[in-house]
C-alpha positions, 0 to 999 in steps of 0.5 A: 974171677970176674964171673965170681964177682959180677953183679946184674948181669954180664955182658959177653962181647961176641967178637973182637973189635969194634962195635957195629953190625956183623954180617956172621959171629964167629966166636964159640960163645957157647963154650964162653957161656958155659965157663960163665955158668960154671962160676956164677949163677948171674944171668948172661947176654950177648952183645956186639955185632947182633943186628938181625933176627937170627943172629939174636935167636942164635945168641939168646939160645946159647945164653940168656938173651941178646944185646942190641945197639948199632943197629938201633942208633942207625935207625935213629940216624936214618929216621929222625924224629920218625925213628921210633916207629921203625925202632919199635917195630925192629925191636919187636921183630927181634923180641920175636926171634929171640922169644922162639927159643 
């Protein structure tokens, strides 16, 4: 039902509880994407936990791409005001893995 009326896109959480840095995603997303796509034609993303390269690769390949957070405000905390030249080039880092698919 929510599939059949969702606008934009749809975000799908990858796991349960709360949001930071996962070191595995165990939840069958696949399977979840594939119910999406049968109700809707809405694109669908991934978020919650995705902090490294393969993990958004793997998100992006079972859906149609990856959401990042965490890990980028962890950036910001630990860099400052020179955050956004690390945010950059973790960004394209993993712009790069998820582009490999």
């Amino acid at each position: 039902m929510i599939a059949k009326e969702a606008e934009g896109f749809i975000y799908v959480v990858s796991s349960l509880g709360v949001t930071g840095e996962r070191t595995e995603i165990t939840t069958n997303i696949g399977d979840i994407v594939k119910v999406i796509r049968e109700n809707t034609d809405v694109p669908c993303a991934v978020g919650f936990g995705i902090s490294k390269p393969e993990q958004a690769k793997k998100m992006a390949g079972l859906s149609d791409g990856a959401i990042v957070g965490s890990a980028i405000i962890k950036l910001l905390e630990k860099y400052g005001k020179d955050a956004p030249e690390h945010i950059g080039a973790y960004v394209k880092e993993m712009k790069e893995a998820v582009a490999e698919n």
